[in-house]
C-alpha positions in Angstrom: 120.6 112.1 83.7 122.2 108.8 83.5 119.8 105.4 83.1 120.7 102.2 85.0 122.1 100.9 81.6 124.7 103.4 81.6 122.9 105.4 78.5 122.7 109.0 78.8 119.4 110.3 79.0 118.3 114.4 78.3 117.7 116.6 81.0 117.0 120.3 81.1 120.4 121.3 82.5 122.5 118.6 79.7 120.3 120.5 76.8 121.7 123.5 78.3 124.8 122.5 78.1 124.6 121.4 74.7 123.1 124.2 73.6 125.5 126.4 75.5 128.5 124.9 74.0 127.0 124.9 70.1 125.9 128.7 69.9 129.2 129.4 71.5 130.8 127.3 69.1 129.0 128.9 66.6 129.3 132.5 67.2 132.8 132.1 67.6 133.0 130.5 64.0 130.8 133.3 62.8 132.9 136.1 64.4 136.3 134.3 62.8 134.7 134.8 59.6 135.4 138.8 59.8 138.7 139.3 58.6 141.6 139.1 60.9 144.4 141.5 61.9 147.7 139.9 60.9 149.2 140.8 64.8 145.7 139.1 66.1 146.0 135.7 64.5 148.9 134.2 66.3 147.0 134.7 69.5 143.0 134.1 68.7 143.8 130.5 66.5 145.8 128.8 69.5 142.6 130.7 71.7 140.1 128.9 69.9 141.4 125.9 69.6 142.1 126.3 73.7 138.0 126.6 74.0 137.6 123.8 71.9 139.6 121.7 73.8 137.7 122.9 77.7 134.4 122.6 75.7 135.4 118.5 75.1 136.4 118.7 78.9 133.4 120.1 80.3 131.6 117.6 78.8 133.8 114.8 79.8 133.0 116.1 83.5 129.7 116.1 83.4 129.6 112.6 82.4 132.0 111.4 84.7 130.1 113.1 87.5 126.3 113.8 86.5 125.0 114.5 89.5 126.9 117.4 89.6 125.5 118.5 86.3 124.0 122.2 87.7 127.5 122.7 89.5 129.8 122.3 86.7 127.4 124.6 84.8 127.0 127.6 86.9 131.0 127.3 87.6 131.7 127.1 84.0 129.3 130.8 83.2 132.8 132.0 84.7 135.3 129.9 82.4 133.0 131.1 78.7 133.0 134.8 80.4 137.0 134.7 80.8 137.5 132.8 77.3 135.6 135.7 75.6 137.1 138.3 77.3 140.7 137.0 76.0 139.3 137.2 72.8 138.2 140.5 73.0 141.5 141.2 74.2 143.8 139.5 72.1 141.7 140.7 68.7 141.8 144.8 69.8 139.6 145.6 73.1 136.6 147.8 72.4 137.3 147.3 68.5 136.6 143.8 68.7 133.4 141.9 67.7 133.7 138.9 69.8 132.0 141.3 72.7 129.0 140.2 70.8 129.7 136.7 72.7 129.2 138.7 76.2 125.5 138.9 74.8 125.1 135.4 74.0 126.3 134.3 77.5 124.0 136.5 79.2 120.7 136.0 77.2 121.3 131.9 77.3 122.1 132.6 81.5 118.8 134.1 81.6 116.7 131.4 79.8 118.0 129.0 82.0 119.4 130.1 85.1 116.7 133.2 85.9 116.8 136.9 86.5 119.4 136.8 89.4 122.0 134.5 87.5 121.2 136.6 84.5 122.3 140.0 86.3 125.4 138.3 88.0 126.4 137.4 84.2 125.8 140.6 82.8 127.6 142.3 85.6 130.6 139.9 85.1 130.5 140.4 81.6 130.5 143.9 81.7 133.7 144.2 84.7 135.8 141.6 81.8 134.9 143.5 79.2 135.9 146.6 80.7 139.5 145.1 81.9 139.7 144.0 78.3 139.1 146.8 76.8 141.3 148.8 79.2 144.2 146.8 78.7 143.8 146.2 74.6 142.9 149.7 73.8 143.9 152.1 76.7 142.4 155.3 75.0 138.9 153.3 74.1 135.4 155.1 74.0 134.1 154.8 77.7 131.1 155.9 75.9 130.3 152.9 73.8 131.7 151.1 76.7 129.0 151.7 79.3 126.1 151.9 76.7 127.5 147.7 75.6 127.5 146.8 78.9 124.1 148.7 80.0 122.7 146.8 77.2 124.2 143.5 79.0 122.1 144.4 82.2 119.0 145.5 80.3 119.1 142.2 77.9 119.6 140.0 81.5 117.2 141.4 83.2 114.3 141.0 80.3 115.3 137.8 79.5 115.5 136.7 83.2 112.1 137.9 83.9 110.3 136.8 80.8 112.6 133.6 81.8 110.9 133.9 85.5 107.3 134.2 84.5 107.5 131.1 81.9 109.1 128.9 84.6 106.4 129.4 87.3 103.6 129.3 84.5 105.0 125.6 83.6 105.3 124.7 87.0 101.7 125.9 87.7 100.3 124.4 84.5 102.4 121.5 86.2 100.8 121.2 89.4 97.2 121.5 87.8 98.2 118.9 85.7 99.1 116.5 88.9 95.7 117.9 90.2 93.8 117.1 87.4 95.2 113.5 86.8 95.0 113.2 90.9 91.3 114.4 90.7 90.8 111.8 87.1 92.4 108.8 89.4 89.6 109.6 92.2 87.1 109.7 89.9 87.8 106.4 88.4 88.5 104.6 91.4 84.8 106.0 92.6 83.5 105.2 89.0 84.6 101.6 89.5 83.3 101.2 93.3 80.0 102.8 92.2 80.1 100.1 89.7 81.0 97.5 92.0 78.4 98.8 94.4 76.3 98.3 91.3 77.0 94.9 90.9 76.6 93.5 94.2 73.3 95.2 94.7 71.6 93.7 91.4 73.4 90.3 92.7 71.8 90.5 95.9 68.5 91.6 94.6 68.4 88.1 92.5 69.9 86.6 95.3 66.9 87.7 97.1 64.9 87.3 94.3 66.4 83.3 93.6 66.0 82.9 97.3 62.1 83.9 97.9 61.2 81.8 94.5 63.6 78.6 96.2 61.6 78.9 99.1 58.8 78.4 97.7 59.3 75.8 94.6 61.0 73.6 98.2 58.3 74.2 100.3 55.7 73.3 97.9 57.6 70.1 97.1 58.4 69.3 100.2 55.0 68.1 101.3 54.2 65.7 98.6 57.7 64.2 98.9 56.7 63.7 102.4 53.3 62.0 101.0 55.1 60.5 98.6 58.0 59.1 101.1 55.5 58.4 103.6 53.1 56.3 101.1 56.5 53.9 100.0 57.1 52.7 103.7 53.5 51.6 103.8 53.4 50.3 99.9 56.8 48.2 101.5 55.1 46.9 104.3 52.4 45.8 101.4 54.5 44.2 99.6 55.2 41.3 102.1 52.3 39.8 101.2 53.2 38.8 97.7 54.8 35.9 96.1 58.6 35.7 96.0 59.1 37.0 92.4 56.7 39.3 92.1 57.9 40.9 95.6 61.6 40.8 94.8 60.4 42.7 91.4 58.0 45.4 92.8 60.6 45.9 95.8 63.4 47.3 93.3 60.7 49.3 91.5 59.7 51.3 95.3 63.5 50.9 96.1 64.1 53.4 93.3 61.3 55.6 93.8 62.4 55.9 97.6 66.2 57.1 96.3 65.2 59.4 93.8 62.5 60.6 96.3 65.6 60.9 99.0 67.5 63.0 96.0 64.6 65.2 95.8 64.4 65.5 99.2 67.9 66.9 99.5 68.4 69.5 96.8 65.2 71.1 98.4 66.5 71.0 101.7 70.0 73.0 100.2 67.7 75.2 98.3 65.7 76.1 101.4 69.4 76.3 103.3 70.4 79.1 100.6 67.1 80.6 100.7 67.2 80.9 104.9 70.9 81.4 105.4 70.7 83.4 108.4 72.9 86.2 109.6 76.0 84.6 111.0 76.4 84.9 115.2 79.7 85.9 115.8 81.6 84.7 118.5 85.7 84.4 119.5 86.7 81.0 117.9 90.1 79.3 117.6 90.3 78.5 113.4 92.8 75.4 114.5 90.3 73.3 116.4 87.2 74.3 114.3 89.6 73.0 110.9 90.5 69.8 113.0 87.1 68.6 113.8 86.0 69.2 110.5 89.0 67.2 109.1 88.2 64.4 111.4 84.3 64.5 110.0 85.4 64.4 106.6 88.5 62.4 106.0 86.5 58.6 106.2 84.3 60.3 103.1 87.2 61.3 101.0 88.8 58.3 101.8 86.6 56.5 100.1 86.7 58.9 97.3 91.3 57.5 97.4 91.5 61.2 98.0 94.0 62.2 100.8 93.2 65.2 103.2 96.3 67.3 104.7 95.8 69.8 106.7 98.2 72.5 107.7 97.6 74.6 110.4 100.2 76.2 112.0 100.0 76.6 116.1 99.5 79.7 118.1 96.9 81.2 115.4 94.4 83.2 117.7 91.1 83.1 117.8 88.8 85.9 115.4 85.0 86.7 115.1 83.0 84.3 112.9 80.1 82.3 113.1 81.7 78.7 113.7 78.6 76.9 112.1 78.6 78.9 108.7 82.5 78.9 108.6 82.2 74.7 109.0 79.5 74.2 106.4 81.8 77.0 104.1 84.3 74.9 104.2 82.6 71.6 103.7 81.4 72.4 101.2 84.9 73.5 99.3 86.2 70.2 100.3 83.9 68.7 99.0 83.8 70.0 95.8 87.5 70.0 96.0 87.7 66.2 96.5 84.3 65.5 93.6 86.8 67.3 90.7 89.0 64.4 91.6 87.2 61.9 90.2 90.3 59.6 89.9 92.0 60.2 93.6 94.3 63.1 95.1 95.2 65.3 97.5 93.2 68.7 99.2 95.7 71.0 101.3 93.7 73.0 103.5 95.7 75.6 105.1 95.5 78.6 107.6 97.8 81.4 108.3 97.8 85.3 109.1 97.9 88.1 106.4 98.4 91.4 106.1 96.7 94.2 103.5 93.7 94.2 101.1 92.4 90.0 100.0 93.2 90.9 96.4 96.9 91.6 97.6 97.9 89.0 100.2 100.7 87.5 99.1 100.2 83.5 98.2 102.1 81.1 100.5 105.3 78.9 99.7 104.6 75.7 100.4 108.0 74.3 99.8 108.8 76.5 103.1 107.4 76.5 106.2 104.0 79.0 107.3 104.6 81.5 109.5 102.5 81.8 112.1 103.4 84.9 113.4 100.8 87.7 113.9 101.3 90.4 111.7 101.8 93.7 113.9 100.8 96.3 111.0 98.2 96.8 108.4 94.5 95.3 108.0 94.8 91.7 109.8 93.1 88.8 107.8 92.9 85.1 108.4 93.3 83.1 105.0 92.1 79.3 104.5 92.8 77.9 101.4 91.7 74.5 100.3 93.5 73.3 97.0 93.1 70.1 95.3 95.4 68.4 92.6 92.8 68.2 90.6 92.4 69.2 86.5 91.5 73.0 87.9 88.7 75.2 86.5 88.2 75.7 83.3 89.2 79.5 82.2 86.1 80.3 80.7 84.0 79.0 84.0 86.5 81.5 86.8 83.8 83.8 86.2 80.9 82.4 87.0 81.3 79.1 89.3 79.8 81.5 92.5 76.7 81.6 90.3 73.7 80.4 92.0 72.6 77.2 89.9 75.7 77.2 87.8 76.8 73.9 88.0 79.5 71.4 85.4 78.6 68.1 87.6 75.8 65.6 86.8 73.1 66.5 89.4 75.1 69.2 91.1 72.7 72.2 92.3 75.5 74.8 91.5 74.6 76.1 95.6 77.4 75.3 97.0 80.0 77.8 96.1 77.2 80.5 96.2 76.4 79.1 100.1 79.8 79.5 100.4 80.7 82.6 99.2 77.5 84.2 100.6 78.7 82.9 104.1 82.0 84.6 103.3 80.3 87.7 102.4 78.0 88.0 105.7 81.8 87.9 107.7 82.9 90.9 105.4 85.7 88.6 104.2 86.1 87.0 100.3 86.1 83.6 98.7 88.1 83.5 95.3 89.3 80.9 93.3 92.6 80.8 90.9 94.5 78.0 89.2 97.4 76.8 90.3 100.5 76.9 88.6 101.3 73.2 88.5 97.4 72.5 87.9 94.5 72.1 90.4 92.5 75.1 91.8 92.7 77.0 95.0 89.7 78.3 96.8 90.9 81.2 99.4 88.3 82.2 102.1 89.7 85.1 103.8 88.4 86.6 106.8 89.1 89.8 108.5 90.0 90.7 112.3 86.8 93.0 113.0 87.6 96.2 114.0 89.6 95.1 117.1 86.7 93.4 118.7 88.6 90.5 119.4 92.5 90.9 119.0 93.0 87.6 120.8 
């Protein structure tokens, strides 16, 4: 009933007790309005004024002690039944109208409290409102007596079972509302994996699709850049035989038909690497050694680039399922393209470390703190590699679509090497994603899953 801010907030039982209080306020108010006996009102004023005062007390309680809200309400049914009986009393027994009160009491008992509460009321009421009458008018009608407080039983019970039928209709109109919105959140999340299902089948269909047309543009233009390369060694050995000038002339000339020939010659041989990827071979590999080597291959290039390489791997990580060869040239290549958005020098972080639950919500390590490289003991297992770079990061409007096949922001880039990449990711039923960092530079995460026990190291 009570919010963490201290502020009260309404509940079923405080309206009851609000509303309790007011009509009993109010029929009491009501009933006053009937002219008093003059040896009545030195009793019923200082009586009123008496419920007035527990009616500020009762709620004082219940906000002192909310959690004992249903409590202080059932115990205080027997406080209101006492109060009106004194009134009945003290303003003439069976002659006086406050019994109407009794009736009040019982109906509001029913509507909230049920059919059983309502009957215990109405038989309280009625044993009070005898005693009352007995002892303000000794030679009362037992007549209109009984028939009152028969009406209190037969008002109770109605109201308690209309009262009963309304509550389990809610709570039945309740739990086929929790079914419905139950069966709505199942039919959403399948809505959404039928559209990612979607997806990734029309992705791999133009993968396929890209792949089969690669293949072919490379192969076809493979062979006359093999003529071609083939005819400039022989044009080179030609050339010896002119004059000085002319040869140092015509040698630049074949010297930059050989390099562009050699540029040629290497985005068809990554075309026809995307278009042939083969299934990965997986095998039991340690991720430590296979990030090592590949640091030690790398770090003379990106040293030329004045980028630094740190790698940060703790020790003891065991070995999973992956294809060692794909996971290297994965990885490569997001160096790589780590250390080319760095155009002016940095720093790439590759790291490795255990996680546990769904990719989408594995936690991000602290670098400020040391990894842990303990094994997680519960959950879906994953291996995450990141490799961030202090770089400018992507741009917002590119997140989306730098995985594209051919999509590509550098100068001459084929836009295949993220698509190799994730591809290779794909085939280990793992993900590659990509997010800005908060202090700037991006972070490519390549997680990889422990398959289904098959190697727990």
């Amino acid at each position: 009933m009570t919010a963490g801010n201290g502020k009260f907030l309404p509940t079923e039982e405080w309206s009851f007790a609000v509303l309790r209080a007011l009509a009993m306020l109010g029929g009491m108010v009501a009933l006053f309005l009937v002219p008093l006996r003059p040896e009545h009102q030195p009793h019923l004023l200082p009586l009123a004024w008496a419920f007035v005062a527990y009616k500020v007390l009762l709620f004082l309680a219940i906000r002192a002690w909310p959690e004992r809200l249903r409590l202080l309400l059932l115990g205080t049914v027997g406080l209101d039944l006492l109060f009106v009986s004194l009134f009945v009393w003290f303003s003439g027994g069976l002659e006086s109208h406050f019994y109407l009160l009794f009736y009040l009491l019982v109906a509001l008992a029913a509507v909230h409290f049920g059919p059983g509460m309502a009957l215990g009321t109405a038989g309280g009421a009625g044993v009070l409102y005898g005693l009352a009458s007995l002892v303000g008018t000794p030679a009362a009608d037992w007549h209109h007596l009984s028939s009152r407080v028969a009406t209190f039983f037969l008002l109770g019970g109605a109201l308690g079972f209309i009262s009963q039928r309304e509550r389990v209709a809610r709570a039945e109109a309740e739990r086929l509302n929790e079914e419905l919105q139950e069966h709505q959140s199942r039919l959403e999340k399948a809505y959404h994996e039928l559209q990612a299902t979607q997806e990734r089948l029309v992705q791999s269909e133009r993968l396929a699709t890209i792949g089969q047309m690669s293949a072919k543009v490379s192969h076809e233009v493979r062979n006359p850049l093999g003529s071609i390369s083939l005819n400039a060694e022989l044009l080179e050995d030609e050339l010896q035989a002119l004059p000085g000038d002319r040869r140092a002339e015509a040698a630049g000339l074949l010297a930059a038909i050989r390099t562009q020939v050699d540029v040629l010659s290497a985005v068809t041989e990554e075309y026809l690497r995307f278009a042939r990827l083969p299934r990965p071979k997986l095998e039991a590999a340690a991720v430590a050694p296979l990030i090592e080597e590949l640091a030690a291959f790398v770090r003379g290039e990106l040293g030329g680039r004045r980028v630094r390489l740190d790698v940060v791997v703790p020790d003891g990580l065991p070995p999973i399922r992956l294809d060692p060869g794909q996971i290297h040239q994965a990885l490569l290549n997001l160096i790589r393209n780590a250390a080319e958005a760095m155009p002016e020098g940095g720093t790439v972080r590759v790291t490795a470390r255990w996680t546990v639950g769904p990719p989408s919500s594995v936690s991000r390590p602290d670098h400020s703190q040391a990894i842990d490289d303990r094994r997680p003991e519960t959950g879906d297992r994953y291996m995450e590699i990141s490799v961030e770079d202090t770089g400018p990061g992507v741009p917002p409007e590119n997140l989306d679509r730098i995985f594209e096949p051919f999509f590509s922001t550098k100068d001459g880039g084929t836009g295949l090497g993220l698509a190799i990449a994730r591809q290779i990711a794909a085939d280990h039923d793992g993900t590659l994603t990509c997010e800005n960092g908060p202090g700037g530079g991006a972070a490519f995460r390549l997680t990889l899953p422990l398959q289904d026990g098959r190697d727990d190291g």
